[in-house]
N, C-alpha and C positions, 0 to 999 in steps of 0.2 A: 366577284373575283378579287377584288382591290381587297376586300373584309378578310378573304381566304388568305391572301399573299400578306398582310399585317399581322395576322392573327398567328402563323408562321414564322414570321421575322419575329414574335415578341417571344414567341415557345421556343426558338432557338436561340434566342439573346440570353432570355432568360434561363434556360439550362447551360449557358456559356457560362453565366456567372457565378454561379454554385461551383466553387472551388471544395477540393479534396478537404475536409476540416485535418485529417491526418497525417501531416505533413513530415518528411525525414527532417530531422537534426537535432541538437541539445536538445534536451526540453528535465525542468528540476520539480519536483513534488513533495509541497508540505504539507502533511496529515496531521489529524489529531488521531489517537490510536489508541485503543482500550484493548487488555489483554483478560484471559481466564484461564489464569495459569493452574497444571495439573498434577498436585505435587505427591512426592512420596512419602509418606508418614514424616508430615511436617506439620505439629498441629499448632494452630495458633495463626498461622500466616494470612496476608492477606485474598481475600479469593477476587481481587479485580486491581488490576495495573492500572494506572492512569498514565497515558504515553504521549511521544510526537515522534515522529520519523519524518525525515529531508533523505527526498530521493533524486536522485542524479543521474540522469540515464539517454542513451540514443538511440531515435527512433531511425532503422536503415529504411524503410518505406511503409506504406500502411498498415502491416501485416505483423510486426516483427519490431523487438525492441530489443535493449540489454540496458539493465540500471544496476545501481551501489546503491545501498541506503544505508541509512542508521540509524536505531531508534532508540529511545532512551524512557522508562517505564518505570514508575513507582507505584507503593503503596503498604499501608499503616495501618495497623491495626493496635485499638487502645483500649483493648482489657483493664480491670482494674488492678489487677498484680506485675499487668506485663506490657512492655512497648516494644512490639515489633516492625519495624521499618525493613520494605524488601526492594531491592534496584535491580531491575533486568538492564544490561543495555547489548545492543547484537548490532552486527554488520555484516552485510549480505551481498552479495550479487547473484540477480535474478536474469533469466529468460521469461521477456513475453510475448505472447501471441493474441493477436487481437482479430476480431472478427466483427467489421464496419456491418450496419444495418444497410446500407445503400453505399455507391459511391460519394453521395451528395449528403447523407445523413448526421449530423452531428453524435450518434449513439452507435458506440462500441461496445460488445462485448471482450473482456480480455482475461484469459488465465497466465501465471505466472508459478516457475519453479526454480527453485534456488538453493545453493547452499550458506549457512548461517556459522558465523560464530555466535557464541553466547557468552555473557560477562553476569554472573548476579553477584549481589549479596544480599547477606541480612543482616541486621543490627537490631541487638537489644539494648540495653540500658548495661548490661554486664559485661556483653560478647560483642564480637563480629566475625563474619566468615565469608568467603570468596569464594566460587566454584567459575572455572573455565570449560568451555566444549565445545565442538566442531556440532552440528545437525546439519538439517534442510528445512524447507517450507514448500508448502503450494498452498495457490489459493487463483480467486479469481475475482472478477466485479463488474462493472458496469463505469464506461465513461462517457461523459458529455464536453463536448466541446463547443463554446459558447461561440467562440469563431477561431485563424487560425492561434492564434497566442494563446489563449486563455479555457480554460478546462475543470469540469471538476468530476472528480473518481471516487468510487464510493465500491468499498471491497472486505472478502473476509481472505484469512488463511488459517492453516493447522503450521504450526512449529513443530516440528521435533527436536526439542531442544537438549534431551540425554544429559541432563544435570543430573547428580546425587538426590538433590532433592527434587525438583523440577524433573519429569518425563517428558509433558510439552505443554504447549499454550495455543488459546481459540483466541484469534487478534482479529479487529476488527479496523479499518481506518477509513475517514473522510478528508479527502483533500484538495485542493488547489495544483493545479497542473496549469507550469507556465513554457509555454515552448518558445523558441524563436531564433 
């Protein structure tokens, strides 16, 4: 009886202490981020961004989030007649919706929908050109939360980015999630 009544106090201590990993409040996310951008009869460009996005966002409870981000993409391409250098940069606010594997689980699934500005250019050795435009994005991921602060998110999306030249971009980012 004493082995039962122990064995009990230690199964209810111990599910006392498994706290919620997905806690409401700030919480900021810095990615490293690669794009595959899908352009419109633009030849010569490069076909992969190299990026970082800083994301800033509140969590209202486990379920439910609202973030800003910004992300900033390059890439070059060095033919021998030609140097073309291309800069994406966007700002976003997003809705997300996460869906915890347990109450107790460190792993989240989450999808996210938002709408985007877009900022490009490209630069040759001769030119430069500027294109602005309003899109959206969805996408979704997988996050881990090592405990309550600290986190890491690993996710894709589609851009619809409606540039001239750019229609849209397959982004992909790993990152560090710090909440607190």
């Amino acid at each position: 009886m004493k082995l039962r009544l122990a064995a009990a106090i230690l199964i209810a201590t111990a599910g006392a202490a498994q706290a919620d990993m997905f806690t409401p409040g700030l919480y900021t996310v810095i990615n490293y981020s690669g794009a595959y951008p899908d352009y419109r009869n633009f030849k010569g460009a490069p076909t992969f961004l190299d990026g970082v996005e800083a994301d800033v966002g509140w969590r209202f409870n486990r379920f439910y989030s609202v973030e800003a981000s910004y992300s900033y993409f390059t890439g070059s391409n060095n033919p021998a007649s030609n140097n073309l250098s291309t800069t994406l940069q966007t700002g976003a606010i997003d809705a997300l919706g996460y869906l915890p594997f347990g109450y107790a689980s460190p792993f989240a699934l989450y999808a996210d929908v938002g709408a985007t500005g877009y900022f490009a250019s490209a630069d040759t050795p001769t030119s430069q050109g500027h294109e602005n435009s309003f899109g959206a994005r969805a996408g979704g991921g997988l996050q881990y939360q090592f405990d309550e602060d600290l986190g890491l998110r690993v996710g894709g999306r589609y851009d619809w980015a409606n540039l001239p030249h750019m229609k849209a971009a397959e982004v992909f980012a790993v990152g560090l999630v710090w909440q607190r």
